[in-house]
C-alpha positions as CSV (number, residue, x, y, z in Angstrom):
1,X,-7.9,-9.3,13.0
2,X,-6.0,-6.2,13.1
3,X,-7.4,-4.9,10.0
4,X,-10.7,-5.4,10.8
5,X,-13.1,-3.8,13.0
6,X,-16.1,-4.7,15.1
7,X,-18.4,-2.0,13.3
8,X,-17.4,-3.8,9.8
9,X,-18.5,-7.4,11.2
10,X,-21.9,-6.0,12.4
11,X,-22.5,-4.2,9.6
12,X,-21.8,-7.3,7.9
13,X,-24.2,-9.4,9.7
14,X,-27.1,-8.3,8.0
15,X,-26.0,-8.4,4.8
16,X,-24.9,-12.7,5.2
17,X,-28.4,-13.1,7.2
18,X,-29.9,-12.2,4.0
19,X,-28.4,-14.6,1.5
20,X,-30.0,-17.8,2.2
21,X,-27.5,-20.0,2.6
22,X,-29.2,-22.0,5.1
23,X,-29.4,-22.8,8.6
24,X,-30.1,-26.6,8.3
25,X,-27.8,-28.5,10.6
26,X,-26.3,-30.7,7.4
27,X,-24.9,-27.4,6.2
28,X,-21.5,-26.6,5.8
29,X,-20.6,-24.2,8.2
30,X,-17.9,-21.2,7.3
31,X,-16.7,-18.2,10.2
32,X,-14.8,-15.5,9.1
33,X,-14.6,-11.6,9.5
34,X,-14.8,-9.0,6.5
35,X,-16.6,-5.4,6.5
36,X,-19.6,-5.5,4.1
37,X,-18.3,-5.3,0.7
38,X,-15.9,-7.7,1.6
39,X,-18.6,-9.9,3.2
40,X,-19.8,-9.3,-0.7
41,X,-17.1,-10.9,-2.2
42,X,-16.8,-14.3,0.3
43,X,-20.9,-15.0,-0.7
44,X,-19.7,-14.4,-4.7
45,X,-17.2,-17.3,-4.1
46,X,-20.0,-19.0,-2.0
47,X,-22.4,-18.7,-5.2
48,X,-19.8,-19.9,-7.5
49,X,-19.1,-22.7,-5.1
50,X,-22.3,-24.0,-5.3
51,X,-23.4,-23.9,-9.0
52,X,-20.6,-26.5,-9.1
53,X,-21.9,-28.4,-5.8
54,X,-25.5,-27.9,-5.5
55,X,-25.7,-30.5,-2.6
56,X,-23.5,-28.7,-0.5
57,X,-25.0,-25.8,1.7
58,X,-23.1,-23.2,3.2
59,X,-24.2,-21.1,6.2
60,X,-21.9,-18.0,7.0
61,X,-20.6,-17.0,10.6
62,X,-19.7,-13.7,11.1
63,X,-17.1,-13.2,13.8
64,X,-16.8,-10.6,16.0
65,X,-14.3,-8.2,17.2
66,X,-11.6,-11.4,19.0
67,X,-11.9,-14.3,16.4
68,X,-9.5,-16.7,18.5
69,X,-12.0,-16.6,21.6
70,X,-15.0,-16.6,19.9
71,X,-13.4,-19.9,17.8
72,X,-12.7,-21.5,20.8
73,X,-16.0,-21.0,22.5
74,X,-18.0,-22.8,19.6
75,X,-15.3,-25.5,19.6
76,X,-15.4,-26.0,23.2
77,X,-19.3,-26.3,22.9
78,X,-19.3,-28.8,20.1
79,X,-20.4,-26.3,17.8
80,X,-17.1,-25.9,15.7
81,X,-17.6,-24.6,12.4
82,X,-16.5,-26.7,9.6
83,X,-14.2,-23.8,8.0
84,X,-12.4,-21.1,9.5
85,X,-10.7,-18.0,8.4
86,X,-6.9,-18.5,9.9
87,X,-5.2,-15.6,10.6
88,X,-1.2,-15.9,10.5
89,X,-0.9,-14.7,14.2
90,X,-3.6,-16.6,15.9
91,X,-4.1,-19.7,14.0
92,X,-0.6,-21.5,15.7
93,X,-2.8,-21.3,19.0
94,X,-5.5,-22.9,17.5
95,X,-3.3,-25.6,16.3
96,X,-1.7,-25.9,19.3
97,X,-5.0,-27.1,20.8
98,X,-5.9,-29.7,18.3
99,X,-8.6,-27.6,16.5
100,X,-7.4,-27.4,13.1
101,X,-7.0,-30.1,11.1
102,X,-3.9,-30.9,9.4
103,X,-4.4,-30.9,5.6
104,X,-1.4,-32.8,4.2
105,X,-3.8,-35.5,5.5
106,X,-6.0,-34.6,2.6
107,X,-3.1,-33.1,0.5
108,X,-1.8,-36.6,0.2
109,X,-4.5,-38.4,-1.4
110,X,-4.7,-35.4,-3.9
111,X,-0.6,-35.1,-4.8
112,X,-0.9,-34.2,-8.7
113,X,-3.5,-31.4,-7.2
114,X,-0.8,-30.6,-4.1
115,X,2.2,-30.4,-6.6
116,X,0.2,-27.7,-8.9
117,X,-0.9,-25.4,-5.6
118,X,2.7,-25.3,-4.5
119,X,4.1,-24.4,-7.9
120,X,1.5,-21.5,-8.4
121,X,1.6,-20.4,-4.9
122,X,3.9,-18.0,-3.3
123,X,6.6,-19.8,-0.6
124,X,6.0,-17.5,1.6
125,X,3.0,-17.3,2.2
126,X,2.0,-21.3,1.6
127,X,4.7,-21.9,4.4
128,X,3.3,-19.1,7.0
129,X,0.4,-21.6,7.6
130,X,3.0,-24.1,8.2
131,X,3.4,-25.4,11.7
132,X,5.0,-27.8,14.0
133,X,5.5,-30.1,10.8
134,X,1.7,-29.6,9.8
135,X,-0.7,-27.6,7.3
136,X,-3.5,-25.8,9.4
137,X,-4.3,-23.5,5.8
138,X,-4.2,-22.9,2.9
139,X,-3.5,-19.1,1.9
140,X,-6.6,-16.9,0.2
141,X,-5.3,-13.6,0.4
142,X,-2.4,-11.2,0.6
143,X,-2.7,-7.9,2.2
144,X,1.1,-7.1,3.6
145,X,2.6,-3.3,4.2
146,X,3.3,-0.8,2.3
147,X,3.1,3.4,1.3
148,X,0.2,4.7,-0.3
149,X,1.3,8.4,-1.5
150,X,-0.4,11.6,-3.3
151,X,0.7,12.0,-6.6
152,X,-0.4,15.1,-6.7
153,X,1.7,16.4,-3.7
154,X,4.6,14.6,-4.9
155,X,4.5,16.4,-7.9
156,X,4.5,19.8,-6.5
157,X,7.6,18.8,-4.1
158,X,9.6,17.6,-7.2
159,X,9.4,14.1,-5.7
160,X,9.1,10.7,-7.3
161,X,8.7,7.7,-6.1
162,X,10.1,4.0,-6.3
163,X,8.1,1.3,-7.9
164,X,9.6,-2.0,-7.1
165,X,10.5,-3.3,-3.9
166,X,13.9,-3.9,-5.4
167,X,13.9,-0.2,-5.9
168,X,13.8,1.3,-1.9
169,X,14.4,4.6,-1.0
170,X,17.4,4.1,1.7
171,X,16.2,5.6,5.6
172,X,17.8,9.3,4.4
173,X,15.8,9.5,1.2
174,X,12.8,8.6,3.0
175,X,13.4,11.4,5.6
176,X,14.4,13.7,2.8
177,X,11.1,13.2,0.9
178,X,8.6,13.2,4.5
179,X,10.6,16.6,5.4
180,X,9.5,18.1,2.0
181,X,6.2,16.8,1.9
182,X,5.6,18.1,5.4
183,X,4.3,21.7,5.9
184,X,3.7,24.1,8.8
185,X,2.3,27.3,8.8
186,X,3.8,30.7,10.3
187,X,2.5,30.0,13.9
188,X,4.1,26.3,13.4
189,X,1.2,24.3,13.3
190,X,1.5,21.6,11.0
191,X,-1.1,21.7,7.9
192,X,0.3,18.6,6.2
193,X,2.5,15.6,7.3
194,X,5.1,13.7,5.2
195,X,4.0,10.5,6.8
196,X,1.3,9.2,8.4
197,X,0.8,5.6,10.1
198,X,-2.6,3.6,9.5
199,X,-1.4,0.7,10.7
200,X,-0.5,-1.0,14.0
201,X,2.6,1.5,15.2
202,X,4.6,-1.3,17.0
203,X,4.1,-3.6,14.1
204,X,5.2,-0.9,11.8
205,X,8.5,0.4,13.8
206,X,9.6,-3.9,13.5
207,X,8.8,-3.7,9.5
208,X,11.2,-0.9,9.6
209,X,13.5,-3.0,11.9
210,X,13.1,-5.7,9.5
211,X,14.6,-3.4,6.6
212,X,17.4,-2.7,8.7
213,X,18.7,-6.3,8.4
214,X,17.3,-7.6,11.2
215,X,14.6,-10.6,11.9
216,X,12.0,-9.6,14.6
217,X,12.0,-13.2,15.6
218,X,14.4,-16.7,14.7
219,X,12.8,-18.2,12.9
220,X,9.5,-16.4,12.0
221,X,7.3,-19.9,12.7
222,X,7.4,-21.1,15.6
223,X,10.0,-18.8,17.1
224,X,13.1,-19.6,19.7
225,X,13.9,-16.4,20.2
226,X,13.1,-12.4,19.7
227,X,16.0,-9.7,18.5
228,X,14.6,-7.0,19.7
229,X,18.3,-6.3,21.3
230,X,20.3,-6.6,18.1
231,X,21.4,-3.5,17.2
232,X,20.1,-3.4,13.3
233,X,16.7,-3.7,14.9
234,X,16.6,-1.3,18.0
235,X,17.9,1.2,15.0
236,X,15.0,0.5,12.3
237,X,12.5,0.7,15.5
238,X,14.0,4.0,16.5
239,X,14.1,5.2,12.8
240,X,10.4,4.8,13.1
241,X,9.5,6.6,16.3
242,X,11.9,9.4,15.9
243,X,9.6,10.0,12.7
244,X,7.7,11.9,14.5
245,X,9.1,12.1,18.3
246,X,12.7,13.9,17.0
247,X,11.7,14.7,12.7
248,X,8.4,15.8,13.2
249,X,7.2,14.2,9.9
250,X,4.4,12.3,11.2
251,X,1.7,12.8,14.1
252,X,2.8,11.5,17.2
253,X,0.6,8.4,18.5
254,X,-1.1,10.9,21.1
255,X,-2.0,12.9,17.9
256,X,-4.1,10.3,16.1
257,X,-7.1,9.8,18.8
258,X,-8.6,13.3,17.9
259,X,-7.4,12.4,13.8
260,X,-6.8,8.5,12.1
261,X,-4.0,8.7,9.6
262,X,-6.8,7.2,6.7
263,X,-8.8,10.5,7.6
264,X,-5.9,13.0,7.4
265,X,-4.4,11.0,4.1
266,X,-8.2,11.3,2.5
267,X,-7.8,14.6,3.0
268,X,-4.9,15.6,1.4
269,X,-3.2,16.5,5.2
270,X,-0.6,13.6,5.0
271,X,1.1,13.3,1.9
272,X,2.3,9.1,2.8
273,X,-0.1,6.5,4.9
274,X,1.3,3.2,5.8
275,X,-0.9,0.5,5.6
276,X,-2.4,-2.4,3.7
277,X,-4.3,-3.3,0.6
278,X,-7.2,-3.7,2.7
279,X,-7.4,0.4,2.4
280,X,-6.7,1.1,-1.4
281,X,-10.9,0.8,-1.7
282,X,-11.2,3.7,1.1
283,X,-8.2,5.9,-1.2
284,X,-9.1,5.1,-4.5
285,X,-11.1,7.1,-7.0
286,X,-11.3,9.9,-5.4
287,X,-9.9,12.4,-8.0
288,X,-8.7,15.2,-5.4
289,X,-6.5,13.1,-4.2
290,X,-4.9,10.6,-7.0
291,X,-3.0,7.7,-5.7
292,X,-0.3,5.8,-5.5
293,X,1.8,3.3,-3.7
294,X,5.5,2.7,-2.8
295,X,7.4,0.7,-0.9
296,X,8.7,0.5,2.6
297,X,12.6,2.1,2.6
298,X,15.4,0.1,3.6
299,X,18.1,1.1,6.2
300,X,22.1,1.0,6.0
301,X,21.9,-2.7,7.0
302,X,18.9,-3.8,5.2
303,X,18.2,-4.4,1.6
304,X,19.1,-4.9,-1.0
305,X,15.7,-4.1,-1.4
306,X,13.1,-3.7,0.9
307,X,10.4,-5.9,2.8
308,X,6.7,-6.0,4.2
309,X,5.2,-8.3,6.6
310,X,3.2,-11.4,4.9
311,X,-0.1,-10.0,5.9
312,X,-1.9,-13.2,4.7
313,X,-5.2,-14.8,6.2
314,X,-6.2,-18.5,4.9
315,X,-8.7,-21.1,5.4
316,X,-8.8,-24.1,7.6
317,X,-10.9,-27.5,8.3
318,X,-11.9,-28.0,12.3
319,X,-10.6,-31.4,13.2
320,X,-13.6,-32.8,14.6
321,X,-15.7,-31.9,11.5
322,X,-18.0,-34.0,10.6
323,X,-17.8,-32.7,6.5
324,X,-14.1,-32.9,6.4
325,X,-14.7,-34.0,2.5
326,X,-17.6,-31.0,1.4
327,X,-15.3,-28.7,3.7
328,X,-12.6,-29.6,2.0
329,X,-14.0,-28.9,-1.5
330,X,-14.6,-25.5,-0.2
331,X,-11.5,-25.2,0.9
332,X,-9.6,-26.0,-2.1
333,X,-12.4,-24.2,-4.4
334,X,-12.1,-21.0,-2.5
335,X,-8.1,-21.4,-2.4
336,X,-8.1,-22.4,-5.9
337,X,-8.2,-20.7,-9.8
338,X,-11.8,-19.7,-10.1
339,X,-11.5,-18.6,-6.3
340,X,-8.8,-16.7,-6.3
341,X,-9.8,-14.8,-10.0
342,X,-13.1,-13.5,-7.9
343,X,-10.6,-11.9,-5.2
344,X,-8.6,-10.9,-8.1
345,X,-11.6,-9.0,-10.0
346,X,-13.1,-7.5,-6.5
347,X,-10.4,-5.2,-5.9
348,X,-10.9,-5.5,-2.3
349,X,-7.9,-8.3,-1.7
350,X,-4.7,-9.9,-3.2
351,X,-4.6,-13.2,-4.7
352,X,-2.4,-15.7,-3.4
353,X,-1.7,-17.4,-6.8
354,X,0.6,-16.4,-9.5
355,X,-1.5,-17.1,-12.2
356,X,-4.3,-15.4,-10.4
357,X,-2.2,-12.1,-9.5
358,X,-1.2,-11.9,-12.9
359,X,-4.9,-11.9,-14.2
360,X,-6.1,-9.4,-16.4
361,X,-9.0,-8.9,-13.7
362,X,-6.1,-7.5,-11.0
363,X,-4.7,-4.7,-13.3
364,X,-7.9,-3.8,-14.4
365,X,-9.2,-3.2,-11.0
366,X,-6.0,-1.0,-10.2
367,X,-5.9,1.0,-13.2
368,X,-5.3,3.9,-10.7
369,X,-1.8,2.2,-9.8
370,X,1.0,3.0,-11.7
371,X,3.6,1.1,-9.6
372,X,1.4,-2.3,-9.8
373,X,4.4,-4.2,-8.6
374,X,4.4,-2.8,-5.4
375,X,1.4,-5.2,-5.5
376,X,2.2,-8.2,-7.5
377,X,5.6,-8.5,-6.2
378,X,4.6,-8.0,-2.4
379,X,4.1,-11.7,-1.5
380,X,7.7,-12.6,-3.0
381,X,9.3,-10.0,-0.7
382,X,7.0,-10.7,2.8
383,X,8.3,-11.9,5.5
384,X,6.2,-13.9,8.2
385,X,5.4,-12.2,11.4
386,X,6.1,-14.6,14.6
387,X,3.7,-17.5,14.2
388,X,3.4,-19.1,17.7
389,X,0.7,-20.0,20.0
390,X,1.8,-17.9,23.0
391,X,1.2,-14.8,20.7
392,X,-1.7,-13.1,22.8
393,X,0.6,-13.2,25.8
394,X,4.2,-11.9,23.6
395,X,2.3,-9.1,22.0
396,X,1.0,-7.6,25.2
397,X,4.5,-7.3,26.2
398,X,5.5,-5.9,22.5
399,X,2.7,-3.2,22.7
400,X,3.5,-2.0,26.3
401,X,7.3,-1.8,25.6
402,X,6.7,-0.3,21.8
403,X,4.7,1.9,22.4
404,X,7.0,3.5,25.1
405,X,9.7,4.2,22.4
406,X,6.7,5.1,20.1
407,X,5.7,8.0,22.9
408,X,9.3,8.9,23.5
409,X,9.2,7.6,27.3
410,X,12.3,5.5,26.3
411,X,15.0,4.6,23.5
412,X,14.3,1.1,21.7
413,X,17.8,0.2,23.0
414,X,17.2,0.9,26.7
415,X,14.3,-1.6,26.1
416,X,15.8,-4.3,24.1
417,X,17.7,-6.3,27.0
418,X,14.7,-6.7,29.4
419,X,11.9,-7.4,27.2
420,X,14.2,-9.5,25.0
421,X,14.7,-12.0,27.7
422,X,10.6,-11.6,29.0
423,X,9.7,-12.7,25.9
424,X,12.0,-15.4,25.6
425,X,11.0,-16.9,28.1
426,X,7.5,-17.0,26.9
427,X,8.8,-18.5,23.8
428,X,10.5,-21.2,25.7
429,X,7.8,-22.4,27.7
430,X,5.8,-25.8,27.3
């Protein structure tokens, strides 16, 4: 959801009305959300799909730019579709409702195949789907958070930079290396920034409360509580802001509306750009500015080494399908090897299988990336955002408080006491 954006999903729309896959009613129906090329990839797996199941059609629904409502319109009008993208912070509310199917019922009958998913899946990622003592999906891509950097800037400040997530820069070496990667000119302007967020800021400042030791919420699924007033965190979140409120490092929110981070890191204006592996096909092969990536730097109560969020989408069955079994086939094909080698090869996503991530297809599709690790060890070292289903109404309180810190109308201590117990009480209601 976050990564995505309504121009993508109708440019998209053409592109799936085009394929063919039918628009009988026996078909098999799949909703999700990708910009075009990634729209690309989901009808390669569709093809694949069916050379090995002829008799099962698939017709693709696009979603637009709120995939939870739109989902719950079509269920609510019978119209369901029989697979659905599942996004870690909406699909709990989904769930919740009775929309999703559990699949250990189907896991069950299958437990040789169950046993061989689990061992060539990540933990972390399998379990973010888990909830309230069911599977609503199976994983199908990683994306997380991390630093895409200039290597050609780098070089001209002296700077290298680390290549494993067990390898972080500490808050002070961060700061040390956006300080000299920033430069102004004589008047004071600002020409190029040490750091630049393309990301969600809010979301960020907790990843960098998260490397300060701190959870954002206990537990991550289904969550009792937020700790947004423990002190490790309020630090890491303040870390963040002061970036570019008090270090003037990075463009201040207020700053981005007339430039997007992306732009000014295509440009050879920020030197760093937080963000996902949903942009490395906007950064790479462009040979005036040659990338890389790093990780995320850990604070004086974080670490050992560092952390990104689990930034994973999956796939679910509706409940009230009535092709639970092709569904499922889809589901486990798309989930599966030959599935997760197309991601793999496409460049565009992260598998969510060892065996797939360590593919010949993946490095040869990042042969830009020196520090591959930062890729193939990212779903080891995520860490689930709050999976619950009272998420729309907890994150509208998140971005209103965060984004004060973020615009330096308040510390991230003075906030932590109040909004800490708003939330919990959101959390703690039926």
């Amino acid at each position: 959801m976050r990564r995505r954006t309504l121009l993508g999903s109708v440019l998209a729309a053409p592109l799936l009305a085009a394929t063919g896959c039918g628009s009988a009613d026996d078909a098999l129906t799949f909703f999700f959300q990708a910009r075009p090329e990634e729209a690309r990839v989901r009808l390669k797996i569709i093809d694949e799909f069916q050379k090995r199941h002829p008799d099962i059609r698939i017709r693709t629904i696009m979603s637009g730019p709120d995939p939870l409502q739109q989902m719950l319109t079509y269920c609510a009008g019978g119209k369901c579709p029989d697979v659905m993208m599942a996004w870690e912070l909406l699909y709990a509310g989904l769930a919740d409702r009775g929309v999703l199917l559990d699949l250990r019922t189907l896991l069950d009958r299958e437990p040789e195949y169950a046993a061989a998913l689990r061992a060539d899946s990540y933990p972390t990622l399998y379990d973010t789907f888990t909830y309230a003592g069911g599977q609503y999906a199976l994983p199908e891509q990683w994306s997380g958070v991390f630093l895409y950097y200039n290597r050609k800037l780098f070089a001209e400040a002296g700077l290298s930079a680390p290549a494993r997530w067990c390898e972080a820069w500490s808050f002070a070496e961060f700061l040390d290396a956006a300080r000299a990667l920033t430069r102004r000119d004589r008047s004071g302007r600002t020409q190029q920034w040490g750091f630049a967020d393309a990301w969600v800021p809010y979301f960020s400042a907790a990843c960098f409360g998260m490397n300060n030791g701190a959870e954002w919420f206990t537990p991550p699924v289904e969550p009792t509580m937020t700790n947004l007033n423990d002190p490790r965190f309020a630090e890491g979140f303040q870390f963040y802001a002061d970036l570019a409120i008090r270090q003037r490092v990075a463009p201040k929110i207020a700053d981005q509306q007339s430039v997007s981070a992306p732009d000014l890191f295509r440009r050879g204006r920020a030197a760093m750009a937080m963000g996902g592996h949903w942009l490395y096909s906007e950064f790479a092969g462009h040979e005036d500015v040659p990338i890389d990536v790093t990780v995320l730097p850990v604070g004086p109560h974080g670490g050992p080494g560092a952390i990104t969020d689990v930034g994973s989408t999956g796939l679910s069955i509706a409940a009230d399908s009535p092709r639970i079994e092709q569904a499922w086939e889809f589901v486990k094909f798309a989930t599966g090897p030959v599935g997760q080698a197309i991601i793999a090869a496409s460049g565009l996503f992260v598998p969510v299988l060892k065996s797939a991530m360590g593919s010949p297809g993946f490095a040869a599709v990042h042969r830009e990336i020196g520090n591959l690790r930062v890729f193939t060890e990212g779903p080891e070292n995520s860490r689930a955002l709050p999976v619950t289903p009272v998420w729309g109404k907890v994150s509208a309180l998140l971005e209103r408080g965060g984004n004060r810190v973020l615009r330096g109308a308040a510390t991230a201590n003075s906030l932590s006491d109040s909004l800490t117990a708003d939330i919990n009480t959101l959390l703690e209601s039926p």
